[in-house]
N, C-alpha and C positions, 0 to 999 in steps of 0.2 A: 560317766555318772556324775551327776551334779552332786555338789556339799549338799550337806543337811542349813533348810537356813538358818538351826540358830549359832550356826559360827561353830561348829565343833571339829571340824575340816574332815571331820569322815558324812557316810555318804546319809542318804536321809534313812534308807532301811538297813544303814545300820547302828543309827542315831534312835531321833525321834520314832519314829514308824512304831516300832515296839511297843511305847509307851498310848501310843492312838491307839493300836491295836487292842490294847486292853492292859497291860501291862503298868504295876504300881511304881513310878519314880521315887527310888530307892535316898534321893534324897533332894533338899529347896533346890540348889542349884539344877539340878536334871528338871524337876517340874517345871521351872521355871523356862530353861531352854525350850521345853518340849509344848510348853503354851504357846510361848512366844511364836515357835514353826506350827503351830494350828492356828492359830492367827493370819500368819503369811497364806498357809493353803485353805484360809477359810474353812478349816475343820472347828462349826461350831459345836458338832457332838459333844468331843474333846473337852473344848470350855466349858461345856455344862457338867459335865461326867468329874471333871477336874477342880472345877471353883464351888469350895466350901459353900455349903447349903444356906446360913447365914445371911450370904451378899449377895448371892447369886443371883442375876437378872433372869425373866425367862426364857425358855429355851426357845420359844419361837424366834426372838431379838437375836439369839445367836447362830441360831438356824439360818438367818438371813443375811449374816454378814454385807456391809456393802466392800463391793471394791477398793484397796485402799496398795498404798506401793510402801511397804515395808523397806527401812535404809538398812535396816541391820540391828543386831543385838549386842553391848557392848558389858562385859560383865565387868563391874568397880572393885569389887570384895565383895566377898561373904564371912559372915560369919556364924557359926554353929549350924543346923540343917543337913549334918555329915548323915549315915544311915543310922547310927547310934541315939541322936537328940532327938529331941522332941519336938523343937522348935528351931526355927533358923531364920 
């Protein structure tokens, strides 16, 4: 089985997938990995269901993703965004 791709070194269903599936990332970092690998598998669903109503572009645009080669997800720091905050 292949990694999950946003770098988490376990597999993708038992990473990401969950969270596609329907499942709320418990905190910024998880969201954030779990965008990042719908992005790679052009899960525009995901990004619509996921990106705050606000910004969000429409869902036909994400519906269509074009083809693009993902290098990788490299995480700097985080700060705050644990399952407790509010913000992260």
């Amino acid at each position: 089985m292949n990694n999950c791709p946003c770098g988490s070194e376990m597999t993708y269903n038992q990473c990401c997938r969950q969270y596609h599936d329907g499942k709320s990332a418990p905190t910024a970092e998880t969201l954030m990995r779990s965008r990042y690998s719908a992005y790679v598998m052009r899960n525009g669903a995901y990004l619509h269901r996921s990106w705050h109503g606000s910004t969000r572009p429409n869902k036909k645009g994400l519906l269509q993703l074009p083809p693009m080669d993902w290098l990788g997800l490299e995480i700097v720091r985080t700060e705050q965004g644990g399952e407790q905050d509010a913000a992260g």
